[in-house]
Backbone as a ProteinNet text record, in pm:
[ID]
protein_1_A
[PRIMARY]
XXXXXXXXXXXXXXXXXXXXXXXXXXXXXXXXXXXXXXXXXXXXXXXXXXXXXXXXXXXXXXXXXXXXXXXXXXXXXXXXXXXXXXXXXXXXXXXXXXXXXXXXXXXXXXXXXXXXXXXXXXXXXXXXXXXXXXXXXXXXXXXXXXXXXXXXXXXXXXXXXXXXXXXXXXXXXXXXXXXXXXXXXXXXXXXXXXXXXXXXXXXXXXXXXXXXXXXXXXXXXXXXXXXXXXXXXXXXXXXXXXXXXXXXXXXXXXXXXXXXXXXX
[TERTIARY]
-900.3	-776.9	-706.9	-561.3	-482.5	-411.2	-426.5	-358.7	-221	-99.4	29.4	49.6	68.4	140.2	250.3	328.5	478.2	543.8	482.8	554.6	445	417	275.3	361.1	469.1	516.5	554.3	481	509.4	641.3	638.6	747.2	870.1	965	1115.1	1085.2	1193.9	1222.3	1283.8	1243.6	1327.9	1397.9	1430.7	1517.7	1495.2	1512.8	1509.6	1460	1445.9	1333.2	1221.1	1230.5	1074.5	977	1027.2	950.1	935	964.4	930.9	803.1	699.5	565.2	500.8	444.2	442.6	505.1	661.5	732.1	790.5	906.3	994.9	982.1	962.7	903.7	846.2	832.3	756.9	651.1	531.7	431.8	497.1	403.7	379.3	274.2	187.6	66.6	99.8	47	62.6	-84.5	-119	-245.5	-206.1	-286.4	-272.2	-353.6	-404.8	-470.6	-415.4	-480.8	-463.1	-329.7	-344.1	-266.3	-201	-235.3	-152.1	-117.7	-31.8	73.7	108.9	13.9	22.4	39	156.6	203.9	125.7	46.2	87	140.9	190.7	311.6	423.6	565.9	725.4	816.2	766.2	863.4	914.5	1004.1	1113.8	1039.9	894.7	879.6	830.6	875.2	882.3	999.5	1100.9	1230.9	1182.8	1039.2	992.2	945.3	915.4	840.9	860.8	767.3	780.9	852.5	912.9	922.4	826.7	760.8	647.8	637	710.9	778.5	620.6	440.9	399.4	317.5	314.7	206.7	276.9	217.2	214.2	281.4	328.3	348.2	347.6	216.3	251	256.4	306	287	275.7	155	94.8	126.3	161.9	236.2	122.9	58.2	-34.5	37.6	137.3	234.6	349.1	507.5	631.5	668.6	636.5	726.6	838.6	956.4	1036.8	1012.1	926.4	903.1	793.1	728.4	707.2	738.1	854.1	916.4	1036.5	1107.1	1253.2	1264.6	1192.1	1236.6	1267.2	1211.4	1204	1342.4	1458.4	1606.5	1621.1	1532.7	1584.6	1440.1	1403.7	1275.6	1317.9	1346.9	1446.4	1367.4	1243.2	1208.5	1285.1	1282.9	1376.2	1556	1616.1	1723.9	1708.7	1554	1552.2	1529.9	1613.4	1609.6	1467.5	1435.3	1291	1190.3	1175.4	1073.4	999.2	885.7	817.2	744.3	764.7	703.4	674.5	526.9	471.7	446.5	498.4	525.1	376.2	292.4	210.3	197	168.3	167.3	117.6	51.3	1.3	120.7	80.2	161.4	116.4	199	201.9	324.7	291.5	333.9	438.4	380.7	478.9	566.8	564.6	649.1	586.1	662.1	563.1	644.5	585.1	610.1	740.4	766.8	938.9	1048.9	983.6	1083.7	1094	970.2	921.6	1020.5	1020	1099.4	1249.7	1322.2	1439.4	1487.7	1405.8	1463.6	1520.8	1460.5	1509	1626.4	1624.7	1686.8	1790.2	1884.6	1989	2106.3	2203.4	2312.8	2339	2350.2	2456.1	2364.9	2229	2218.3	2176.3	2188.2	2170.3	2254.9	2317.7	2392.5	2331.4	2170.7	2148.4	2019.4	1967.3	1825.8	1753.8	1598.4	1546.7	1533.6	1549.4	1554.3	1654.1	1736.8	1876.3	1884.6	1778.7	1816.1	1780.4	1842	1796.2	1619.8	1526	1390.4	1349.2	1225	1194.8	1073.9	1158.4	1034.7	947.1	882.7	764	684.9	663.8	579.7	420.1	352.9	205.5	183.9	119.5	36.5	-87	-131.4	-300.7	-347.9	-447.5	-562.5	-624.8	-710.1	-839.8	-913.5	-955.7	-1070.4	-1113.1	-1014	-1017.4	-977.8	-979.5	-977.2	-896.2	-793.5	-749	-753.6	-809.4	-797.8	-692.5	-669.2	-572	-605.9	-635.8	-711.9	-833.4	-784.4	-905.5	-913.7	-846.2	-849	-882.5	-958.8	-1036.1	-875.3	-850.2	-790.3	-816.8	-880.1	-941.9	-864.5	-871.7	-858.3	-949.5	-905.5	-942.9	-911.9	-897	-841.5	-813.3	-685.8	-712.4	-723.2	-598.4	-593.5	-449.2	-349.2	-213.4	-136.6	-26	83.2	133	88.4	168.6	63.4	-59.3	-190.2	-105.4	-249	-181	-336.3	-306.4	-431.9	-474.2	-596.5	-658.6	-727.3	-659.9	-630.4	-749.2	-797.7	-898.7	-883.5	-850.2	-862.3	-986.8	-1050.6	-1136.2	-1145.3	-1223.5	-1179.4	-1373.5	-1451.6	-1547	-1610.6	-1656.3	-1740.6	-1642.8	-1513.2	-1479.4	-1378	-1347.6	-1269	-1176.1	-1095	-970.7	-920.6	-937.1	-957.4	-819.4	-775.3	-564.7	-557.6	-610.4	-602.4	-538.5	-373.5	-236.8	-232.6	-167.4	-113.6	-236	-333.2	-467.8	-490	-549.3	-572.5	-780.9	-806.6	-896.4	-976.4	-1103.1	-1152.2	-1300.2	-1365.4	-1522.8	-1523.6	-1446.1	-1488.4	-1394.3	-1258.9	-1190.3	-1305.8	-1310.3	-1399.3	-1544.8	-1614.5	-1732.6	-1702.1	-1574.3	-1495.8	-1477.3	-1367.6	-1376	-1473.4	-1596.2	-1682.5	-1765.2	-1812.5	-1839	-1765.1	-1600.4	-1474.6	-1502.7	-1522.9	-1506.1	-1629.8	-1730.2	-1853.1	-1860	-1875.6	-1899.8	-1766.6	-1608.6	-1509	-1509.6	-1430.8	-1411.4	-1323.3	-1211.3	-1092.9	-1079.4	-1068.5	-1016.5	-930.4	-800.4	-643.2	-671.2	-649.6	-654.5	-496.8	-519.7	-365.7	-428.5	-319.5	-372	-219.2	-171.4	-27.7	-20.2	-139.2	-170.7	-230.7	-242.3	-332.3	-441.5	-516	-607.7	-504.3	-458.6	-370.8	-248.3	-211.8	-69.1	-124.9	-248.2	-336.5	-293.2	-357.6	-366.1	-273	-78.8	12.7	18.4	-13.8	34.8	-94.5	-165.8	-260.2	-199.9	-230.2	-161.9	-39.2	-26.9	61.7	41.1	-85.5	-157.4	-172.4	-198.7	-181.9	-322	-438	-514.8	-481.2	-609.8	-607.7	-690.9	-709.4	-762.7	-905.2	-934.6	-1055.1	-1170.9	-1073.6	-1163.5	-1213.9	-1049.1	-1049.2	-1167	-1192.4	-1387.2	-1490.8	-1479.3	-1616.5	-1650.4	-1490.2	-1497.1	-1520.4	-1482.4	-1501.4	-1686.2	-1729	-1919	-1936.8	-1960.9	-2011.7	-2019.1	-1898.3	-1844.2	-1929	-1956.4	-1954.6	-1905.2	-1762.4	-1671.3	-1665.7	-1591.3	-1601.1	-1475.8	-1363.9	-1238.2	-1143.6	-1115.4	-1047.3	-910.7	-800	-697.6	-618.6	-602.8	-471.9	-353.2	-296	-143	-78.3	4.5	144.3	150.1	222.6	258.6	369.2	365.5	450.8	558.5	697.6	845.4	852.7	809.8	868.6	752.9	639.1	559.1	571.3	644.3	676.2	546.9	630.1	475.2	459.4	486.6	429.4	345.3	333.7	245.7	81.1	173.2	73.1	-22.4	22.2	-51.8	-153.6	-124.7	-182.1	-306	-275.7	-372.5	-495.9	-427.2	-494.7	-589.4	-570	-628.5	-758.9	-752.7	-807.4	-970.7	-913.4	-956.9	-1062.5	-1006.5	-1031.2	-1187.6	-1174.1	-1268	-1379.5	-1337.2	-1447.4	-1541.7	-1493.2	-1513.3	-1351.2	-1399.9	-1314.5	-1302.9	-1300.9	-1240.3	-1196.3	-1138	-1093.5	-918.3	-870.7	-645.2	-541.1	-443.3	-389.6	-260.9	-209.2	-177.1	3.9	24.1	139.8	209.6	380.1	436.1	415.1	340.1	353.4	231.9	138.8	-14	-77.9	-163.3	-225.2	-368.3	-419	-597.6	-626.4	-709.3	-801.1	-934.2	-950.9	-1102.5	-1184.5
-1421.4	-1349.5	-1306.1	-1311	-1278.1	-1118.4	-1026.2	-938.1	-860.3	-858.2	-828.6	-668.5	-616.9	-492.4	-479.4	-511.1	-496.9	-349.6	-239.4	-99.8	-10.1	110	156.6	342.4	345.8	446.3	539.7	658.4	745.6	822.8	842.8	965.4	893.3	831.4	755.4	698.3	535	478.9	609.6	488.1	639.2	495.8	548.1	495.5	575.3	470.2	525	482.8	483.2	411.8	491.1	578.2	653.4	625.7	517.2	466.5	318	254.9	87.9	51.2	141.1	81.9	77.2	197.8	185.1	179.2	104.2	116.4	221.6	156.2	220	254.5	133	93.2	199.9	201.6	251.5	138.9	143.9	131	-13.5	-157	-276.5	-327.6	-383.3	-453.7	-628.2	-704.1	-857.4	-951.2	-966.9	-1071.4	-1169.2	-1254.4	-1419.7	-1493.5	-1587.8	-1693.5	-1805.6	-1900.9	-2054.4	-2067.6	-2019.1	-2006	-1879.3	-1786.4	-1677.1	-1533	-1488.6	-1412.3	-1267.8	-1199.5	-1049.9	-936.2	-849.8	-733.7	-627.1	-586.9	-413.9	-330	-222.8	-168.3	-278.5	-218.9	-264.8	-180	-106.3	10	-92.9	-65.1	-57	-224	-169.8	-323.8	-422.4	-441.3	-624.1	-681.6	-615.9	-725	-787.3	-749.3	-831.3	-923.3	-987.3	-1081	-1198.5	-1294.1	-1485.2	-1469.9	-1605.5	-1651.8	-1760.4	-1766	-1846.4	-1909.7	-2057.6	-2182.7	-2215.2	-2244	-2278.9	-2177.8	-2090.4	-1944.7	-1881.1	-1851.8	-1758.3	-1629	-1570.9	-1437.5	-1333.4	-1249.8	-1126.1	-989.5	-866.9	-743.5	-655.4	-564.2	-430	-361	-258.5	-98.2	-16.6	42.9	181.4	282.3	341.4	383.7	397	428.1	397	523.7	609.3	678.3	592.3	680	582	498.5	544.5	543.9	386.8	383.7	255.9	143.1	164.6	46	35.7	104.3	119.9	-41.9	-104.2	-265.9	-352.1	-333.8	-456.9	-496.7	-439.5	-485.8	-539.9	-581.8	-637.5	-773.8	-738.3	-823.4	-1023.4	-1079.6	-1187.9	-1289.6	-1298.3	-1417.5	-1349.4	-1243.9	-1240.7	-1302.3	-1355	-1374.7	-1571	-1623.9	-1723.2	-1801.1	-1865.4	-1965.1	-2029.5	-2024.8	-2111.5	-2028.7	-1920.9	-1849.8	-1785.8	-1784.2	-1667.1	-1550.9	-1440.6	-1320.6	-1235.8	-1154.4	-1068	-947.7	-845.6	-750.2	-649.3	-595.4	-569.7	-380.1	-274.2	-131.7	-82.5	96.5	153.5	155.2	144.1	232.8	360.1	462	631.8	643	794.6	853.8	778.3	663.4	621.4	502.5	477.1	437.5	296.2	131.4	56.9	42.9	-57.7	-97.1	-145.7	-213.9	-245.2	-111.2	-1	104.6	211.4	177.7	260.9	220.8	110.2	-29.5	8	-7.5	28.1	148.7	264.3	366.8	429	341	340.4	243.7	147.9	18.2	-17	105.7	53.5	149.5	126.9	171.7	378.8	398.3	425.7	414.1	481.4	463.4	296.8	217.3	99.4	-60.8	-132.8	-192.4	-329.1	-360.6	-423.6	-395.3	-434.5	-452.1	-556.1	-510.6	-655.4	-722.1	-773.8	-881.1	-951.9	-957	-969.2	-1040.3	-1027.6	-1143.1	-1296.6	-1408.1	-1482.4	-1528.3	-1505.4	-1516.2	-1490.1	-1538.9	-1539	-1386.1	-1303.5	-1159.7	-1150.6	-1110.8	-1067.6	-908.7	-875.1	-704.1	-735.5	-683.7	-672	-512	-429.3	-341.7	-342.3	-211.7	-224.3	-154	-143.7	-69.6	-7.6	122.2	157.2	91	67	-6.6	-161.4	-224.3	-372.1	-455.3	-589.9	-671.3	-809.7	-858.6	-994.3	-1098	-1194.5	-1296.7	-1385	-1436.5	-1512.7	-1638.7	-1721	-1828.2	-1783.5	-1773.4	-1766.5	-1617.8	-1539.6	-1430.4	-1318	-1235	-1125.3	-957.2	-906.2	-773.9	-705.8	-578.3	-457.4	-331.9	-220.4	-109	-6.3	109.1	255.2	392.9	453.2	610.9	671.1	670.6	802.9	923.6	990.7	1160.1	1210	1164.5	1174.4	1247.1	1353.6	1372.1	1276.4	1305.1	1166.4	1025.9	1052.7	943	838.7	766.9	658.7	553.7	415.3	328.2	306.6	295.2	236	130.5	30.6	-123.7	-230.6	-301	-412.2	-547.3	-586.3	-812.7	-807.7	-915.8	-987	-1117.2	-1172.8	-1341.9	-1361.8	-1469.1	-1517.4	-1404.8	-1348.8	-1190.5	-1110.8	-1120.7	-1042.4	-924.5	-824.8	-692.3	-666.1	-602.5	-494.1	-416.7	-278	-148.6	-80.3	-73.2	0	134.1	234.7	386.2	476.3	461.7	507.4	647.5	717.7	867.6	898.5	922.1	994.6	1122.8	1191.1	1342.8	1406	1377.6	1408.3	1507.3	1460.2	1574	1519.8	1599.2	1520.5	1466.7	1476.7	1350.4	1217.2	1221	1104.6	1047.4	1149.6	1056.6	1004	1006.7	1002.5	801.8	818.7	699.7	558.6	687.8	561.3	535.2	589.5	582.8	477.3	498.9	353.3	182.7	249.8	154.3	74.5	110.8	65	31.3	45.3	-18.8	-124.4	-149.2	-197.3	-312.9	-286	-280.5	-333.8	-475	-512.1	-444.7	-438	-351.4	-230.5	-84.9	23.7	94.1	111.8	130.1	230.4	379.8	512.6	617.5	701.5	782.4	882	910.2	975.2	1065.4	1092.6	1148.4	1291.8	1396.7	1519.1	1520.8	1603.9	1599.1	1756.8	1810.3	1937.4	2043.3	2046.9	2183.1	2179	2105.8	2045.4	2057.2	1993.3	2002.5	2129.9	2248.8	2385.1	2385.4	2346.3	2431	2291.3	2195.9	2093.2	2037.8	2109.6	2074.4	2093.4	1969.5	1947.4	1811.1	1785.6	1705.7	1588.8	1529	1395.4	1333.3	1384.3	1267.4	1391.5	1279.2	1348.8	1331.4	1365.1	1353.5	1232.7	1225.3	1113.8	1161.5	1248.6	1318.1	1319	1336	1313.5	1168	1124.8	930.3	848.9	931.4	898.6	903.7	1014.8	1064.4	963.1	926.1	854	680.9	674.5	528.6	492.9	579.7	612.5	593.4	694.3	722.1	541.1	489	364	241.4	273.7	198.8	29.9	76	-14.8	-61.7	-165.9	-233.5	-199.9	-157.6	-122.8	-8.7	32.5	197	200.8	143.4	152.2	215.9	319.9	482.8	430.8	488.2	466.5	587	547	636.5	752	704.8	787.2	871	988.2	1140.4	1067.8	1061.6	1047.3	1076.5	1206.5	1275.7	1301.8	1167	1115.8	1026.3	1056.7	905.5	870.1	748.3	687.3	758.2	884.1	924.9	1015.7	1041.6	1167.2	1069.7	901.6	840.6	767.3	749.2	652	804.5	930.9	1024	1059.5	1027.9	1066.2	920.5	811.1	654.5	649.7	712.6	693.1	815.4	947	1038.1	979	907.2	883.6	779.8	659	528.3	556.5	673.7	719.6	750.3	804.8	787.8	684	584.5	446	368.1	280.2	124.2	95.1	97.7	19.7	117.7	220.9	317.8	299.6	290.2	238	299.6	323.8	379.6	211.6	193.7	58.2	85.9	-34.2	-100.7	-131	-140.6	-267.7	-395.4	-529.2	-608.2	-688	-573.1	-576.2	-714.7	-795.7	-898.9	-885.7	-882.2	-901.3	-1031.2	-1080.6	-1171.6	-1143.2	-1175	-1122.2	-1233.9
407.8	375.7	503.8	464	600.5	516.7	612.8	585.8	712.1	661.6	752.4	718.7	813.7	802.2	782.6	667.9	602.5	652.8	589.4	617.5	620.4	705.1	683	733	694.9	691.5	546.4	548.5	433.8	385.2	265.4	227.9	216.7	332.6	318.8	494.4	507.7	634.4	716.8	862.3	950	1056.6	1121.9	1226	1351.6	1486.9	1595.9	1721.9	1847.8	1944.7	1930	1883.5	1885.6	1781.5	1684.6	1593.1	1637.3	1756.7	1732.4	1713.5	1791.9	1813.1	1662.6	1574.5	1479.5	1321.6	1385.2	1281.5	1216.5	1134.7	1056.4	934.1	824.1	685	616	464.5	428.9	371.3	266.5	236.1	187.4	276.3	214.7	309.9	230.5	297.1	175.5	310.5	251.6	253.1	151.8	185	138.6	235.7	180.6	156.9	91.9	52.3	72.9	85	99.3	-48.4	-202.1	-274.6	-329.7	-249.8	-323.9	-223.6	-239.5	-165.3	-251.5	-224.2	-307.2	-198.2	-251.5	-182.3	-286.7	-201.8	-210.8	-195.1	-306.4	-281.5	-256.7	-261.2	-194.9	-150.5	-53.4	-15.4	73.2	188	254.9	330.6	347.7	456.4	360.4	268.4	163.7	240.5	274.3	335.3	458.7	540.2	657.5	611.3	510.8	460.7	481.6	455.5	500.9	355.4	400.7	234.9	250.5	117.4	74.7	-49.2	2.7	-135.5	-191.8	-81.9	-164.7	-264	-229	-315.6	-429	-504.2	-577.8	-548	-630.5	-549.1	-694.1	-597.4	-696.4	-643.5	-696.5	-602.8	-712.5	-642.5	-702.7	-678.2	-721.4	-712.2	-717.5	-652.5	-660.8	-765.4	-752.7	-829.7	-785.3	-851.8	-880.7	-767.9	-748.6	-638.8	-558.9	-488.1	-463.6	-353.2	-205.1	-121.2	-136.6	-250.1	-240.1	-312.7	-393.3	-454.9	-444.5	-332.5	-270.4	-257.4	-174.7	-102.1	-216	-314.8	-423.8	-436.5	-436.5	-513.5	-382.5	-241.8	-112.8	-95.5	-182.5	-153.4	-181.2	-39.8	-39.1	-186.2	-188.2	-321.9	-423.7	-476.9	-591.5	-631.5	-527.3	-522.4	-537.4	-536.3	-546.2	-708	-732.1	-813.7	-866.9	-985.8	-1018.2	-978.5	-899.4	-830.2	-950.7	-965.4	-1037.6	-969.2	-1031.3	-952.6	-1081.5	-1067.4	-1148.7	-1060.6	-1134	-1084.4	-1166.4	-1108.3	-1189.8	-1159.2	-1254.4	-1201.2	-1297.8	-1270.8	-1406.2	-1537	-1649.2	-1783.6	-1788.6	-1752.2	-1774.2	-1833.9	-1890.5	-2011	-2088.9	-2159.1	-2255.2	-2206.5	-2078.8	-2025.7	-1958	-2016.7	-1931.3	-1787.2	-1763.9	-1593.3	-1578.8	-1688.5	-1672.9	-1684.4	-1777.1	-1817.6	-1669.2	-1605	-1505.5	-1367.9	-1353.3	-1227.8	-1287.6	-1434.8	-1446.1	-1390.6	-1461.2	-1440.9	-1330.8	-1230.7	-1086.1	-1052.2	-1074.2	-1043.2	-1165.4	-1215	-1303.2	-1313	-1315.8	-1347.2	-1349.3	-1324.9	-1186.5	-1067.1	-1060.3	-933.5	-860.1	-962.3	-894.1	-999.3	-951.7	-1027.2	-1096.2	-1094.2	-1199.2	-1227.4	-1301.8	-1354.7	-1271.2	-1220.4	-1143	-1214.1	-1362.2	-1431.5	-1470.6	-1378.2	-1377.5	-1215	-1134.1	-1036.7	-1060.9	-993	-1027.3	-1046.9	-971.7	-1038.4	-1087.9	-1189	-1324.9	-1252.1	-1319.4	-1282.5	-1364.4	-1408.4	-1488.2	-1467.3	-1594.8	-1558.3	-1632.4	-1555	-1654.2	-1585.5	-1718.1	-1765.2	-1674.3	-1557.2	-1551.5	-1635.2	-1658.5	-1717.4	-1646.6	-1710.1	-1577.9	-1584.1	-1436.6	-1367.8	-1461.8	-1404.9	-1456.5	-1350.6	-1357.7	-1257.4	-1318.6	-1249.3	-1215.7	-1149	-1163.9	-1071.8	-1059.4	-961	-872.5	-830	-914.7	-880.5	-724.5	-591	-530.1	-501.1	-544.5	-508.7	-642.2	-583.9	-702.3	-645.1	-765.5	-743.1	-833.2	-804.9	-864.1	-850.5	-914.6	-900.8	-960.9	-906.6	-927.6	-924.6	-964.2	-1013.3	-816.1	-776	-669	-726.6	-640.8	-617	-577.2	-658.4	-613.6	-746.3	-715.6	-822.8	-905.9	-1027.2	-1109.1	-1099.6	-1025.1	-1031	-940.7	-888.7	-805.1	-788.2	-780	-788.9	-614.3	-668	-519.1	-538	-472	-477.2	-413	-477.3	-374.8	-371.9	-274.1	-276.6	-228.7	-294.1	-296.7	-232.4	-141.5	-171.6	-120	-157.4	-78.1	-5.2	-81.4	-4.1	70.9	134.2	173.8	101.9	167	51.1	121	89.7	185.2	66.2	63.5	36.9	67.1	-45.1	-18.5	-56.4	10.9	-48.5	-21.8	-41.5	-5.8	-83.9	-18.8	-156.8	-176.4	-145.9	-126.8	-102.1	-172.5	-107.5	-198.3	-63.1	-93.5	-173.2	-212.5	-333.4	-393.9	-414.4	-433.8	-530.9	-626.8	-731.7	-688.1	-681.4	-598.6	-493.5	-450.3	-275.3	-284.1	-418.4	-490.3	-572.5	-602	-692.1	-523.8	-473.6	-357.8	-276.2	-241	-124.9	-204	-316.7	-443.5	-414.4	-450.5	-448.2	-402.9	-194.3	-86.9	-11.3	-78.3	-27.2	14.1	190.4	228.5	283	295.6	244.1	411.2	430.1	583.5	652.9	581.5	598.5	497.7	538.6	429	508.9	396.3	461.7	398.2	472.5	405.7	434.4	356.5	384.6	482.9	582	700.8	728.1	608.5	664.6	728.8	713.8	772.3	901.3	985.3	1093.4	1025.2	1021.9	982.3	991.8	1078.9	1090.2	983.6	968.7	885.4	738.7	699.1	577.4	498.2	589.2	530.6	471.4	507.5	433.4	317.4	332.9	252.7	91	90.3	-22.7	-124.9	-205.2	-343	-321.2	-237.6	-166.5	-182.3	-243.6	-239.2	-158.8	3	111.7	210.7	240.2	340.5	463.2	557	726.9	788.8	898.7	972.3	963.2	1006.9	984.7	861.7	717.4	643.9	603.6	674	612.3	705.6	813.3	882.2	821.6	774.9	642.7	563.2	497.2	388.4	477.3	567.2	643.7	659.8	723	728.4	612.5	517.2	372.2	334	296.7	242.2	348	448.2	569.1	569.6	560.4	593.5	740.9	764.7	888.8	994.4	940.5	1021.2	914.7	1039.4	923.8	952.1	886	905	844.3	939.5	867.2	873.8	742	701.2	623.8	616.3	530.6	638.5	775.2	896.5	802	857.7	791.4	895.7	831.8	882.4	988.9	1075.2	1181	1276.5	1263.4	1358.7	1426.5	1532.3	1606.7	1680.2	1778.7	1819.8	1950.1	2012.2	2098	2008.4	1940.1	1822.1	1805.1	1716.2	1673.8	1782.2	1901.9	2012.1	2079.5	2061.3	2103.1	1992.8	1892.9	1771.2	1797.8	1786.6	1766.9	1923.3	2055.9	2132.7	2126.4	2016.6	2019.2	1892.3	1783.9	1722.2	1771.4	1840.6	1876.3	1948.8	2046.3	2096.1	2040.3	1907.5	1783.3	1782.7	1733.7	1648.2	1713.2	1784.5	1826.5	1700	1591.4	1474.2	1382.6	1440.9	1372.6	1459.5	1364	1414.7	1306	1375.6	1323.4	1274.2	1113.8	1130.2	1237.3	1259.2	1348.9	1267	1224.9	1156	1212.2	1142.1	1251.4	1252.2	1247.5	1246.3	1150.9	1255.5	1163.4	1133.7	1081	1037.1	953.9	1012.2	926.6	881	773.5	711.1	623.5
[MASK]
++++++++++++++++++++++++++++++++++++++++++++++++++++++++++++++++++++++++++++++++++++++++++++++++++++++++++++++++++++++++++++++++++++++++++++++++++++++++++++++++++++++++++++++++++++++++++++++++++++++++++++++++++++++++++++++++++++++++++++++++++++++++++++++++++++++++

């Protein structure tokens, strides 16, 4: 599996030189397979994307907040002809995945329906803790710890994993679910949008620290710990000061890059 760092920025995009190193974007991660091309999340960084005539393409939503399904009405395969795309996310309160994607994406605040671009879109329903396959690729989920719930995401391919645990806020039964989840997990992408001090005023917020996302990296003993959903008004002199503090930790402890490639 190839995995791209699409957007690994929290909350809304920012703009500026003080964001080039680790980006602007909000929340998109890209894996690939020999046949298939699945986003996690579609906030702001789906518009960096390849286009990809021979794969599949599908993208998972952890959940509908705006911050990560802002990109989709920019996400260039949808504007293509013949294309198929499945759009897959939880059903909460009443509401499926298409009513959930409209309510954002229609009239007034937005002038069409994504089923209304030219590619053939598609919505599927998750369930708890169920699994899809992708011809070579396995995708799982599991219950986080976020306002309004949010999934924590797994690809599969040939023994290897990568572990998507965005909008996170830690808590012993959540961190009991993922330290399970992520067993043994090559890659685990954790939310790191607090630093400890910042924590105190922000609990309830659904987003942890770097600190605990270690605990949970050991416990799990995953192979590379990659923090995401940078807080807006962390530029990269904040984040290259945190990533060299951490690094010192554990060399496979990073804070992600837009940009960023992994193979697994």
């Amino acid at each position: 599996m190839k995995l791209t760092v699409l957007g690994a920025r929290g909350s809304m995009p920012v703009s500026g030189r003080q964001y080039m190193t680790y980006g602007s974007a909000t929340s998109c991660y890209l894996i690939e397979t020999e046949t298939e091309a699945v986003y996690f999340d579609a906030g702001s960084g789906i518009v960096n994307t390849s286009n990809f005539k021979d794969k599949r393409i599908s993208i998972f939503l952890s959940h509908p907040h705006l911050d990560h399904l802002l990109g989709l009405p920019f996400c260039p395969m949808l504007s293509e002809r013949d294309r198929n795309i499945v759009l897959y996310g939880m059903e909460k309160d009443d509401l499926s995945v298409r009513d959930q994607v409209d309510h954002v994406f229609s009239q007034p605040a937005w002038p069409l329906h994504l089923v209304n671009y030219p590619a053939d879109l598609s919505y599927m329903g998750l369930k708890d803790k169920d699994r899809i396959i992708l011809s070579d690729l396995s995708i799982s989920w599991e219950r986080g710890n976020h306002p309004g719930d949010c999934l924590i995401l797994k690809a599969e391919e040939n023994g290897k994993s990568i572990v998507y645990a965005t909008d996170y806020e830690h808590e012993k039964e959540a961190d009991e679910r993922l330290i399970s989840f992520a067993s043994g997990a090559d890659i685990l992408i954790y939310d790191s949008q607090y630093d400890e001090e910042e924590y105190e005023s922000k609990r309830g917020y659904g987003h942890s620290t770097p600190e605990h996302g270690i605990g949970i990296f050991e416990k799990c003993k995953a192979k590379k710990l990659l923090f995401t959903h940078h807080d807006p008004f962390a530029d990269d002199e904040m984040l290259n000061a945190a990533g060299k503090r951490y690094a010192s930790v554990d060399p496979n402890v990073l804070f992600a890059r837009e940009g960023d490639i992994f193979t697994v």
